[in-house]
N, C-alpha and C positions, 0 to 999 in steps of 0.2 A: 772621332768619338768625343772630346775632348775639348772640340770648341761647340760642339752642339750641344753638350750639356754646360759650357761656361756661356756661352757668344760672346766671349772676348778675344780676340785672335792674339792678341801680345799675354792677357795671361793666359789664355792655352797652349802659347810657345814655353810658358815658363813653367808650366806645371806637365807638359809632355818633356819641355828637358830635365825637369825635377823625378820623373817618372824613370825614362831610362838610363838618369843616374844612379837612381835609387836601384835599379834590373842589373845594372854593370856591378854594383856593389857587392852584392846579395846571389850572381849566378851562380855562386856553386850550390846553393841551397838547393837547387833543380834537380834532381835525379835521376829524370825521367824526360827526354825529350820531346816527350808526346802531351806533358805537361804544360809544356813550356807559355803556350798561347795564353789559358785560363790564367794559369802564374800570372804573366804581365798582365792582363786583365784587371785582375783582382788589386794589382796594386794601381794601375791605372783607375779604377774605381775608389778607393780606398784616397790617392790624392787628392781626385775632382769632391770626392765628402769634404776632405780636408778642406780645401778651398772652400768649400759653400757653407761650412760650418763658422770658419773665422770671416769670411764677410758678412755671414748675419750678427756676429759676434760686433763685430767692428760696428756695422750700421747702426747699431746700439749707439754707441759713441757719438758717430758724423750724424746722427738727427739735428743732437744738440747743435753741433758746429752749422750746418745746413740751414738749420730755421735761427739761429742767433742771423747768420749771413742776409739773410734772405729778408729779416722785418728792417723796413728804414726807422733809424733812432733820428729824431731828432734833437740837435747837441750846439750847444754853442763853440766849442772847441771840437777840432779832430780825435783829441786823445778820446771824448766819450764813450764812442760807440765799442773801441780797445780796451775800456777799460769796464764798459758792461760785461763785455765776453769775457772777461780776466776773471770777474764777479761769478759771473753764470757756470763757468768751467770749475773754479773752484767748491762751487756748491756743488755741482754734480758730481762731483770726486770726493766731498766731504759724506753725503749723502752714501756712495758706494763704500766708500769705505766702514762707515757704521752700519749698512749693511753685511761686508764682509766679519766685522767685528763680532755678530751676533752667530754667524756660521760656529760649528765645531772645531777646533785646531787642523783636522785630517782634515777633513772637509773642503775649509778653507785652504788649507795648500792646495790640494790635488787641483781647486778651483784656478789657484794662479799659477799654479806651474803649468795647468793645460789651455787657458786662455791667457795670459799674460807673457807666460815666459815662449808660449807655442809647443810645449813638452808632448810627445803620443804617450799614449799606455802604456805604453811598454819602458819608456824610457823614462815617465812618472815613476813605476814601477822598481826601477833600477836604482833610482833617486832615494826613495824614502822608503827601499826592501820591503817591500810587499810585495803580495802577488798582486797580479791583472785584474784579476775579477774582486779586486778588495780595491782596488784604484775607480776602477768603472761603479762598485757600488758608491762610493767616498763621492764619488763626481755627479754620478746618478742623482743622490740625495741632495748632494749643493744645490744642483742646478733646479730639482723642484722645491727648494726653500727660497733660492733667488727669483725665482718665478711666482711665486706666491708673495714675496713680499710687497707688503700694501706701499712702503716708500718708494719702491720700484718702478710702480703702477703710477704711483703720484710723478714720480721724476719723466714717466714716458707719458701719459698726459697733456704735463707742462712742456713737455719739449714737442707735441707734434699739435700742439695749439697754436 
């Protein structure tokens, strides 16, 4: 299940043994032995989100890296082409950053504690005492202000030009 929703076979080994670590952890929660299948299921779904979630998170990022890679510079010295990308990465992080600068206080954590730091809901939750469903709104809202944002839009443009 697991590599046909990944088709990576080394991370579906790491995200099947992330899973029933996660199941060995958590089996007394079970009650019910009749349960038990849907139980690991759900968590077994719940990681593969996880995974598909921070690698489109990530891709965000490796564009940048990918196409700086990929155009030839030419340079009269080695260091140039290292020190275009030194340029190019700094902007793109200067740029996010005044992006996250304009977010709300909540907003913006819940934003970096769930894609930065890799925090779940729950454990956001735990962090900054809230409930769940005040984390997923806080994140909800980031995430369709980060997607709206026109500097955003300009930064993924430029990088897949």
């Amino acid at each position: 299940m697991v590599y046909y929703s990944i088709r990576s076979q080394v991370d579906a080994e790491d995200i099947t043994q992330d899973v029933f670590l996660k199941a060995f952890q958590n089996i007394s929660s079970v009650k019910e032995a009749v349960k038990f299948r849907s139980w690991l299921y759900s968590i077994t779904l719940n990681r593969i989100r996880d995974f598909q979630r921070k690698k489109r998170f990530r891709s965000l990022f490796k564009k940048e890296d990918h196409n700086i890679d990929s155009e030839p510079v030419e340079a009269a010295t080695g260091d140039q082409p290292e020190a275009l990308e030194q340029v190019l990465k700094k902007d793109f992080w200067r740029q996010i950053g005044l992006i996250m600068e304009r977010l709300p206080k909540m907003e913006r954590e819940v934003f970096l504690l769930r894609f930065f730091d890799q925090l779940s809901i729950k454990e956001m939750a735990g962090v900054l005492k809230k409930n769940e469903s005040t984390i997923k709104t806080h994140l909800y809202r980031a995430l369709a202000k980060f997607k709206k944002e026109p500097a955003l839009r300009r930064l993924l443009t430029e990088v897949v030009q």
